[in-house]
N, C-alpha and C positions, 0 to 999 in steps of 0.2 A: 504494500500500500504506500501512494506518494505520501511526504512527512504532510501534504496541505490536505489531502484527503482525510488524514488520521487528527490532525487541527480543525476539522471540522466534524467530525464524527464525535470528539472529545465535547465540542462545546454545544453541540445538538445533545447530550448526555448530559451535562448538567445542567440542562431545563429540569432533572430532574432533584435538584439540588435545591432545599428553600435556601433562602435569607431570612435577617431578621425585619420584621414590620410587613412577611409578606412578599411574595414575589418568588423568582428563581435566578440563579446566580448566569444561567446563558444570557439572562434579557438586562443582565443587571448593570451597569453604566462602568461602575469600579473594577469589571473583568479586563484586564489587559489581555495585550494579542497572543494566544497561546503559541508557542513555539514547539518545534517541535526537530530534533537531530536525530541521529541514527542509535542515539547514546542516551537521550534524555527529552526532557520533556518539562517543559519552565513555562508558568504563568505567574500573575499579583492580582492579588482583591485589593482594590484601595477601598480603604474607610474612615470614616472620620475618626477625629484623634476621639479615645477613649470607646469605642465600640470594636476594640480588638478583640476582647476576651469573646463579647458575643458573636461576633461572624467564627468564632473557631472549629465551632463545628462544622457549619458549612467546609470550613476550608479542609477539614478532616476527610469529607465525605468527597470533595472534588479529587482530594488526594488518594481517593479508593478510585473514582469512576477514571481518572486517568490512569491509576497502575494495570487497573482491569485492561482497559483497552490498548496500553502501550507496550506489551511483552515484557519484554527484557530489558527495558528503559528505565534510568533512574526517575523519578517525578518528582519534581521542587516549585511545590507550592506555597509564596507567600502572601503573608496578606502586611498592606503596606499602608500607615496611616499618615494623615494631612500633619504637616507640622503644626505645631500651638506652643505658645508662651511656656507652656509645662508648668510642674509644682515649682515655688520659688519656696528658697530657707532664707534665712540671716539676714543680706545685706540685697538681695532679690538677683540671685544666678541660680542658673538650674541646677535642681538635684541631677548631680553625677550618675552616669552608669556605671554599676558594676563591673569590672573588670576580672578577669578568666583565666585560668590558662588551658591548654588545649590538653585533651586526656590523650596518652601515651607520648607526651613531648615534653622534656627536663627543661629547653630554651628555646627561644624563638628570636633569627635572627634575620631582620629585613634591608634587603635591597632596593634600594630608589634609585631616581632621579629626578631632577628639578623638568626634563626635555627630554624627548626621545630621541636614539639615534647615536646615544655617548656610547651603547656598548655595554648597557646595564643587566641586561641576560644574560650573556657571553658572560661576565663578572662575576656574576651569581651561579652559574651552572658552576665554574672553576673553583670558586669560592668553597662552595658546595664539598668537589670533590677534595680540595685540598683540605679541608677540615677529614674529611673520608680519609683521608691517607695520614691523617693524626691519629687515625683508630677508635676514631667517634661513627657511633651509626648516626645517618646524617638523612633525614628528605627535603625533599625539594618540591615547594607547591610555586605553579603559576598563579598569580592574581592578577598577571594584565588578562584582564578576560578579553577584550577586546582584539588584543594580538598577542595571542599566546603562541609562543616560539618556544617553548623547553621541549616539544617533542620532535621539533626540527633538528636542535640541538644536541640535543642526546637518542636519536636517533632512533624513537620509540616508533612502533608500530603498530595499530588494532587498535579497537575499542578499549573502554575502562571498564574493568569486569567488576560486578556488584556481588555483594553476599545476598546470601537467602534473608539476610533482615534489612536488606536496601543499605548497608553500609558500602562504599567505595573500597575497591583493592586495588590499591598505587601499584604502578607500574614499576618495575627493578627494572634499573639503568646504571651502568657501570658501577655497582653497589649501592646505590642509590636509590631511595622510596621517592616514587615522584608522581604529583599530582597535578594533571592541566587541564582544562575544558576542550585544549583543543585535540583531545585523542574521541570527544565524542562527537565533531564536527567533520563536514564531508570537505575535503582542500575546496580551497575558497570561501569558503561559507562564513557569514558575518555573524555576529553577535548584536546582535541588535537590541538592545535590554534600555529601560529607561535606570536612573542610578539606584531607586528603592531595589529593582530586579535585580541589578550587578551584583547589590549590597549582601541581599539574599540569600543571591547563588554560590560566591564568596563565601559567605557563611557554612553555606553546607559542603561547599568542598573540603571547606577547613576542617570542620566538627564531626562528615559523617564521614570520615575517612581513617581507617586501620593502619594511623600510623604503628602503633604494636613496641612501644619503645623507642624512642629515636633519644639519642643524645639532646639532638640540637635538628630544630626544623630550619631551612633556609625560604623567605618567604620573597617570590623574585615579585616585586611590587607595578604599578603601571607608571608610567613618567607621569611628573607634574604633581598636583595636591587637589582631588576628588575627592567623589562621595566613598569610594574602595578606601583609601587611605582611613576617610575619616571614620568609616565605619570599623574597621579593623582597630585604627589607636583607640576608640571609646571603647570597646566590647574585650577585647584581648590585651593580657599582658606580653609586650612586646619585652625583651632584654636589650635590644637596642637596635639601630639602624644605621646602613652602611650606607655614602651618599656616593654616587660615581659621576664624576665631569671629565672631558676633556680642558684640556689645558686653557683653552681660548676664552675672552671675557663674556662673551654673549652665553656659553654653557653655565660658567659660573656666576652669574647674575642668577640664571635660573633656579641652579643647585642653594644659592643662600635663601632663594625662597622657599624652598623645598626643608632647609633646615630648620630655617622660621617657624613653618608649620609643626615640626617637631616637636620645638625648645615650647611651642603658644599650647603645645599637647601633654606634655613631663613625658615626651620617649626621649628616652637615651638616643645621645649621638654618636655611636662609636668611634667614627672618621671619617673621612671622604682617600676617594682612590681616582686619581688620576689615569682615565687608561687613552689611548692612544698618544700615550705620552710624545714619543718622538718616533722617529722613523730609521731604520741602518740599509742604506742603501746594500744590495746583494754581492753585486758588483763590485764596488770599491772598499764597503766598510767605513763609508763616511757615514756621520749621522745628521740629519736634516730636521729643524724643529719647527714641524706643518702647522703646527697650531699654536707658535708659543713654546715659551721657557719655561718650566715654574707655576705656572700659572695657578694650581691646585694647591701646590706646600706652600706660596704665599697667601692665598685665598684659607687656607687650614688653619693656619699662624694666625690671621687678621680674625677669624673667628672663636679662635681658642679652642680649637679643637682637633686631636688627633691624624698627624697623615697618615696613612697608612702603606702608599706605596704607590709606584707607578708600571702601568704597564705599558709594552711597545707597542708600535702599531706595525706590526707585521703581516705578512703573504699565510703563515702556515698558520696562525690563530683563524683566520678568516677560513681556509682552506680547511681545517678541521673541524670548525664547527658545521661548516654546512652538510661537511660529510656527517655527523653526529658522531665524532670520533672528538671529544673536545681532546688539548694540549694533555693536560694531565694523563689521559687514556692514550692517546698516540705518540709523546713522546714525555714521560712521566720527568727523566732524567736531563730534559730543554731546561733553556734559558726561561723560556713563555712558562713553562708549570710550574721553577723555583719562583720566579716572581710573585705567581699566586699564592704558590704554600706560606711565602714568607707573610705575604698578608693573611693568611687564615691564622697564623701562627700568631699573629698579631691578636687578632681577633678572641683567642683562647687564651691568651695574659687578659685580653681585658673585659671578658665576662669569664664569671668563675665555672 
Protein backbone atom coordinates (compact mmCIF):
# COMPACT_ATOMS: atom_id res chain seq x y z
CA UNK A 1 0.00 0.00 0.00
CA UNK A 2 1.28 3.74 -1.16
CA UNK A 3 2.42 5.54 2.41
CA UNK A 4 -0.69 8.21 1.02
CA UNK A 5 -3.07 5.46 0.78
CA UNK A 6 -2.37 4.17 4.23
CA UNK A 7 -2.60 8.29 5.45
CA UNK A 8 -5.62 8.10 4.47
CA UNK A 9 -7.02 4.99 5.52
CA UNK A 10 -5.55 5.83 9.18
CA UNK A 11 -7.48 9.19 9.34
CA UNK A 12 -10.81 7.73 7.74
CA UNK A 13 -10.26 5.30 11.05
CA UNK A 14 -10.23 7.65 13.56
CA UNK A 15 -13.61 9.10 12.71
CA UNK A 16 -13.98 6.43 14.98
CA UNK A 17 -12.06 8.14 17.79
CA UNK A 18 -14.25 10.76 20.04
CA UNK A 19 -12.81 13.90 21.49
CA UNK A 20 -13.78 15.79 24.36
CA UNK A 21 -17.07 18.04 24.06
CA UNK A 22 -18.04 15.63 21.38
CA UNK A 23 -17.15 15.04 17.88
CA UNK A 24 -14.20 12.71 16.39
CA UNK A 25 -10.71 13.24 16.01
CA UNK A 26 -10.62 12.71 11.73
CA UNK A 27 -13.16 15.94 11.53
CA UNK A 28 -11.20 17.52 14.33
CA UNK A 29 -9.23 20.80 13.40
CA UNK A 30 -6.14 20.20 15.89
CA UNK A 31 -5.36 16.68 13.74
CA UNK A 32 -2.06 17.44 11.98
CA UNK A 33 -1.10 15.80 8.57
CA UNK A 34 -0.59 12.27 9.21
CA UNK A 35 2.77 11.00 7.83
CA UNK A 36 3.59 8.32 7.16
CA UNK A 37 7.50 6.27 6.10
CA UNK A 38 8.39 2.92 5.50
CA UNK A 39 9.53 2.85 9.27
CA UNK A 40 6.81 4.87 11.16
CA UNK A 41 4.07 6.77 11.39
CA UNK A 42 3.83 10.59 13.06
CA UNK A 43 0.81 12.77 13.68
CA UNK A 44 -0.06 15.82 16.61
CA UNK A 45 -3.46 16.62 18.31
CA UNK A 46 -3.11 20.27 19.04
CA UNK A 47 -5.05 21.44 22.16
CA UNK A 48 -5.52 24.10 24.15
CA UNK A 49 -3.13 24.77 26.98
CA UNK A 50 -4.46 22.64 29.90
CA UNK A 51 -6.93 20.20 28.01
CA UNK A 52 -3.94 17.70 27.64
CA UNK A 53 -4.79 15.34 30.21
CA UNK A 54 -8.39 15.19 28.76
CA UNK A 55 -7.68 14.42 24.96
CA UNK A 56 -5.30 11.56 26.38
CA UNK A 57 -7.32 9.11 25.73
CA UNK A 58 -8.23 9.94 22.52
CA UNK A 59 -4.78 10.14 21.66
CA UNK A 60 -4.22 6.55 23.32
CA UNK A 61 -6.99 5.20 21.11
CA UNK A 62 -5.48 6.93 17.77
CA UNK A 63 -2.26 5.26 18.81
CA UNK A 64 -4.13 1.74 18.67
CA UNK A 65 -6.01 2.52 15.25
CA UNK A 66 -2.61 3.54 13.74
CA UNK A 67 -0.56 0.60 15.14
CA UNK A 68 -3.47 -1.74 13.94
CA UNK A 69 -3.32 -0.52 10.43
CA UNK A 70 0.44 0.34 10.02
CA UNK A 71 2.25 -3.24 10.41
CA UNK A 72 5.42 -3.01 11.58
CA UNK A 73 5.72 0.78 11.81
CA UNK A 74 6.72 2.46 14.84
CA UNK A 75 3.55 5.02 15.65
CA UNK A 76 4.30 8.42 17.43
CA UNK A 77 1.46 10.09 18.51
CA UNK A 78 1.59 13.44 20.16
CA UNK A 79 -0.71 15.73 21.30
CA UNK A 80 0.76 19.35 21.36
CA UNK A 81 -0.76 22.27 23.38
CA UNK A 82 -1.08 26.31 22.46
CA UNK A 83 1.48 28.03 24.52
CA UNK A 84 0.11 30.31 27.70
CA UNK A 85 1.63 32.42 30.34
CA UNK A 86 1.85 29.19 32.56
CA UNK A 87 1.80 28.87 36.54
CA UNK A 88 4.18 31.80 37.70
CA UNK A 89 6.04 31.48 41.50
CA UNK A 90 8.16 34.29 43.28
CA UNK A 91 9.01 37.05 41.22
CA UNK A 92 6.48 35.96 38.15
CA UNK A 93 8.85 33.31 35.70
CA UNK A 94 7.65 30.16 34.91
CA UNK A 95 7.65 27.19 36.86
CA UNK A 96 10.70 25.01 35.42
CA UNK A 97 10.50 21.69 33.98
CA UNK A 98 11.80 18.92 35.25
CA UNK A 99 14.80 17.75 34.03
CA UNK A 100 15.71 13.78 33.38
CA UNK A 101 18.16 11.73 32.59
CA UNK A 102 17.67 9.03 29.89
CA UNK A 103 17.37 5.32 31.25
CA UNK A 104 20.31 3.06 30.24
CA UNK A 105 22.69 6.31 29.78
CA UNK A 106 25.42 7.39 32.75
CA UNK A 107 26.10 10.85 30.39
CA UNK A 108 24.82 12.80 27.75
CA UNK A 109 27.13 14.51 25.48
CA UNK A 110 25.90 17.18 22.79
CA UNK A 111 27.18 18.31 19.43
CA UNK A 112 26.01 21.71 17.97
CA UNK A 113 26.44 24.39 15.81
CA UNK A 114 25.67 27.91 15.65
CA UNK A 115 25.34 27.01 11.13
CA UNK A 116 25.36 24.24 9.00
CA UNK A 117 27.99 23.08 6.98
CA UNK A 118 31.02 23.52 9.70
CA UNK A 119 31.30 19.63 9.74
CA UNK A 120 29.24 19.11 12.91
CA UNK A 121 28.22 15.36 12.00
CA UNK A 122 31.45 14.36 10.73
CA UNK A 123 32.66 15.62 14.45
CA UNK A 124 30.26 13.97 16.34
CA UNK A 125 30.22 10.51 14.40
CA UNK A 126 34.43 10.72 15.28
CA UNK A 127 33.98 12.08 18.55
CA UNK A 128 31.62 9.21 19.16
CA UNK A 129 34.14 6.73 18.05
CA UNK A 130 37.12 8.17 19.72
CA UNK A 131 35.57 8.02 23.12
CA UNK A 132 34.74 4.14 21.75
CA UNK A 133 38.32 3.53 21.50
CA UNK A 134 38.63 4.92 25.39
CA UNK A 135 36.65 1.65 26.04
CA UNK A 136 33.49 3.41 26.88
CA UNK A 137 30.32 1.83 25.26
CA UNK A 138 29.23 4.84 23.53
CA UNK A 139 25.66 5.68 21.17
CA UNK A 140 25.11 7.97 18.83
CA UNK A 141 21.41 9.59 18.36
CA UNK A 142 20.65 11.81 15.37
CA UNK A 143 18.55 14.96 16.40
CA UNK A 144 18.92 16.93 13.02
CA UNK A 145 15.74 15.29 12.20
CA UNK A 146 15.57 17.39 9.22
CA UNK A 147 18.90 16.10 7.65
CA UNK A 148 19.81 13.35 9.23
CA UNK A 149 23.28 12.19 7.89
CA UNK A 150 24.67 9.56 10.64
CA UNK A 151 23.41 6.61 8.55
CA UNK A 152 25.26 8.09 5.42
CA UNK A 153 28.14 8.35 7.78
CA UNK A 154 28.48 5.36 9.21
CA UNK A 155 27.36 3.48 6.67
CA UNK A 156 24.18 1.86 8.11
CA UNK A 157 21.72 0.19 6.01
CA UNK A 158 17.67 -1.16 6.59
CA UNK A 159 15.17 -0.09 8.44
CA UNK A 160 15.14 0.48 12.43
CA UNK A 161 13.88 -2.64 13.93
CA UNK A 162 11.34 -2.24 16.91
CA UNK A 163 10.68 -4.62 19.83
CA UNK A 164 7.41 -6.56 20.48
CA UNK A 165 6.79 -3.57 23.13
CA UNK A 166 7.26 -0.77 20.28
CA UNK A 167 10.71 0.06 21.87
CA UNK A 168 13.54 1.11 19.08
CA UNK A 169 16.69 -1.22 18.41
CA UNK A 170 19.61 1.02 17.51
CA UNK A 171 21.44 0.18 14.89
CA UNK A 172 25.51 -1.21 15.77
CA UNK A 173 27.90 0.70 13.64
CA UNK A 174 31.50 0.29 14.04
CA UNK A 175 30.71 -0.50 17.88
CA UNK A 176 28.42 2.00 18.10
CA UNK A 177 24.43 2.05 19.26
CA UNK A 178 23.14 4.50 16.92
CA UNK A 179 19.96 6.14 16.41
CA UNK A 180 18.54 8.32 13.37
CA UNK A 181 15.05 8.95 11.74
CA UNK A 182 16.79 8.72 8.61
CA UNK A 183 17.13 4.61 8.56
CA UNK A 184 13.08 4.82 8.49
CA UNK A 185 12.98 7.31 5.54
CA UNK A 186 12.95 6.39 1.69
CA UNK A 187 16.47 8.46 0.12
CA UNK A 188 15.14 11.65 -0.58
CA UNK A 189 12.33 11.85 1.50
CA UNK A 190 11.66 15.06 3.71
CA UNK A 191 10.62 15.55 7.19
CA UNK A 192 8.28 17.80 7.11
CA UNK A 193 7.06 18.10 10.84
CA UNK A 194 5.88 21.48 12.29
CA UNK A 195 8.56 22.11 15.64
CA UNK A 196 5.68 20.75 18.53
CA UNK A 197 6.03 17.38 15.84
CA UNK A 198 10.04 17.44 15.60
CA UNK A 199 9.96 18.01 19.55
CA UNK A 200 7.95 14.93 19.99
CA UNK A 201 9.53 12.69 17.68
CA UNK A 202 12.96 13.79 19.33
CA UNK A 203 11.45 12.63 22.25
CA UNK A 204 10.67 9.24 21.47
CA UNK A 205 13.75 8.51 19.71
CA UNK A 206 15.53 9.50 22.73
CA UNK A 207 13.28 7.80 25.57
CA UNK A 208 11.94 4.78 23.45
CA UNK A 209 15.11 3.55 22.43
CA UNK A 210 17.34 0.40 24.20
CA UNK A 211 20.15 2.14 24.76
CA UNK A 212 20.94 -1.03 27.23
CA UNK A 213 23.85 0.78 29.19
CA UNK A 214 25.80 3.03 27.40
CA UNK A 215 28.72 4.92 29.19
CA UNK A 216 28.01 8.11 27.57
CA UNK A 217 25.28 8.96 24.70
CA UNK A 218 26.66 11.38 21.92
CA UNK A 219 23.69 13.50 20.86
CA UNK A 220 24.68 14.97 17.06
CA UNK A 221 22.34 18.13 17.45
CA UNK A 222 20.79 20.27 14.28
CA UNK A 223 22.72 23.64 13.60
CA UNK A 224 21.56 27.00 14.98
CA UNK A 225 19.02 27.26 18.25
CA UNK A 226 15.33 25.79 17.65
CA UNK A 227 12.49 24.28 19.09
CA UNK A 228 14.83 20.53 19.18
CA UNK A 229 17.54 22.39 21.04
CA UNK A 230 15.05 23.93 23.27
CA UNK A 231 13.01 21.15 23.99
CA UNK A 232 15.82 18.70 24.64
CA UNK A 233 17.94 21.45 27.36
CA UNK A 234 14.29 21.87 29.26
CA UNK A 235 13.29 18.08 29.57
CA UNK A 236 16.81 16.27 29.67
CA UNK A 237 20.00 16.50 31.65
CA UNK A 238 22.56 17.23 29.38
CA UNK A 239 26.50 16.85 30.92
CA UNK A 240 27.56 19.31 28.51
CA UNK A 241 27.95 20.44 24.86
CA UNK A 242 30.52 20.54 22.28
CA UNK A 243 30.39 23.74 19.98
CA UNK A 244 32.09 23.01 16.24
CA UNK A 245 33.19 26.29 13.88
CA UNK A 246 35.35 26.72 11.26
CA UNK A 247 37.90 29.16 11.79
CA UNK A 248 36.23 32.10 9.79
CA UNK A 249 34.31 35.12 11.53
CA UNK A 250 30.86 34.67 9.95
CA UNK A 251 30.99 30.62 11.40
CA UNK A 252 31.98 32.13 14.64
CA UNK A 253 29.53 34.86 15.05
CA UNK A 254 27.01 32.06 14.66
CA UNK A 255 28.75 29.57 17.18
CA UNK A 256 28.65 32.55 20.20
CA UNK A 257 25.09 32.47 19.50
CA UNK A 258 24.68 29.11 19.73
CA UNK A 259 26.79 29.29 23.12
CA UNK A 260 24.53 32.02 24.36
CA UNK A 261 21.78 29.98 24.10
CA UNK A 262 23.51 27.46 26.29
CA UNK A 263 25.09 29.74 29.04
CA UNK A 264 20.79 31.64 28.96
CA UNK A 265 19.90 27.53 29.45
CA UNK A 266 22.78 26.31 32.61
CA UNK A 267 24.14 23.56 29.81
CA UNK A 268 27.42 23.11 30.35
CA UNK A 269 29.80 24.32 27.72
CA UNK A 270 32.56 21.85 27.20
CA UNK A 271 34.58 23.70 24.21
CA UNK A 272 34.39 24.56 20.91
CA UNK A 273 36.47 22.48 18.02
CA UNK A 274 37.73 24.15 15.39
CA UNK A 275 37.46 21.73 12.21
CA UNK A 276 38.43 22.54 8.96
CA UNK A 277 41.08 24.07 10.49
CA UNK A 278 43.79 24.42 7.76
CA UNK A 279 44.53 22.63 4.76
CA UNK A 280 48.26 20.55 3.62
CA UNK A 281 48.51 20.67 0.38
CA UNK A 282 49.36 16.64 -1.05
CA UNK A 283 51.73 17.67 -3.36
CA UNK A 284 54.14 19.96 -1.62
CA UNK A 285 53.20 19.62 2.05
CA UNK A 286 52.66 23.26 2.21
CA UNK A 287 49.98 24.36 4.45
CA UNK A 288 47.25 26.82 3.38
CA UNK A 289 44.83 28.63 5.86
CA UNK A 290 41.38 28.71 3.78
CA UNK A 291 39.45 30.10 6.38
CA UNK A 292 41.70 31.83 8.66
CA UNK A 293 44.32 31.44 11.40
CA UNK A 294 43.10 30.83 14.93
CA UNK A 295 40.14 31.84 14.52
CA UNK A 296 38.30 29.40 17.18
CA UNK A 297 41.23 29.39 20.06
CA UNK A 298 40.93 33.12 19.85
CA UNK A 299 37.12 33.15 19.63
CA UNK A 300 37.43 30.11 22.85
CA UNK A 301 39.82 32.51 24.87
CA UNK A 302 37.48 35.79 24.30
CA UNK A 303 34.64 33.52 25.62
CA UNK A 304 36.30 31.79 28.51
CA UNK A 305 35.80 28.61 27.45
CA UNK A 306 37.69 25.55 26.66
CA UNK A 307 39.52 24.77 23.00
CA UNK A 308 39.50 21.68 22.44
CA UNK A 309 41.20 21.02 19.38
CA UNK A 310 41.56 21.50 15.67
CA UNK A 311 40.90 19.40 12.89
CA UNK A 312 42.24 19.58 9.18
CA UNK A 313 40.60 19.90 6.26
CA UNK A 314 41.55 17.06 4.27
CA UNK A 315 40.71 14.70 0.99
CA UNK A 316 40.57 11.31 3.05
CA UNK A 317 38.03 12.77 6.02
CA UNK A 318 35.68 13.76 3.29
CA UNK A 319 36.49 10.56 1.32
CA UNK A 320 35.78 8.20 4.29
CA UNK A 321 32.84 9.49 5.50
CA UNK A 322 30.94 9.37 2.45
CA UNK A 323 32.11 5.86 2.17
CA UNK A 324 30.69 5.23 5.95
CA UNK A 325 34.01 4.11 6.72
CA UNK A 326 34.79 7.38 9.05
CA UNK A 327 38.99 8.11 9.83
CA UNK A 328 38.90 6.39 13.15
CA UNK A 329 37.59 2.93 11.37
CA UNK A 330 39.64 3.32 8.02
CA UNK A 331 42.63 4.50 9.26
CA UNK A 332 42.59 4.25 13.38
CA UNK A 333 46.52 4.93 13.42
CA UNK A 334 46.17 8.73 10.93
CA UNK A 335 46.96 11.86 11.62
CA UNK A 336 42.70 12.75 11.14
CA UNK A 337 41.78 9.81 14.05
CA UNK A 338 44.78 11.11 16.69
CA UNK A 339 43.38 14.53 16.38
CA UNK A 340 39.81 13.33 17.29
CA UNK A 341 41.00 10.89 20.10
CA UNK A 342 42.87 13.72 21.44
CA UNK A 343 39.72 15.72 21.64
CA UNK A 344 37.49 12.99 23.01
CA UNK A 345 40.35 12.42 25.46
CA UNK A 346 39.76 15.99 26.38
CA UNK A 347 36.30 15.47 26.68
CA UNK A 348 36.61 12.40 29.48
CA UNK A 349 39.14 14.84 31.81
CA UNK A 350 36.25 17.08 31.63
CA UNK A 351 33.19 15.31 32.42
CA UNK A 352 33.64 12.67 35.02
Amino acid sequence: MADSDLSAQIKTALADVEIPGGGDLAGYAGLSEIIVTPGAIAFAIAVASGMEAAFGPARDEAHKVATRLGGNRKVMVSITAEKSSGPKFGHGSATPQRKTRVDGVKRIIAVGSGKGGVGKSTTAVNLALGLAAEGLRVGLLDADLYGPSLPKLLGIEGRTAIRDDGIFKPHEAHGLKVMSIGSMLVPGQAVVWRGPMATSGLRQLLRETAWDGLDVLVIDLPPGTGDIHIALFQQTIIDGVVIVSTPQDLALIDAQKAIDMLRRMNVPVLGLVENMSYFIAPDTGKRYDIFGSGGAERAAENLEIPFLGAIPLVMSIRESSDAGVPPLVSAPDGAEARAYRAIAQNLIARVP
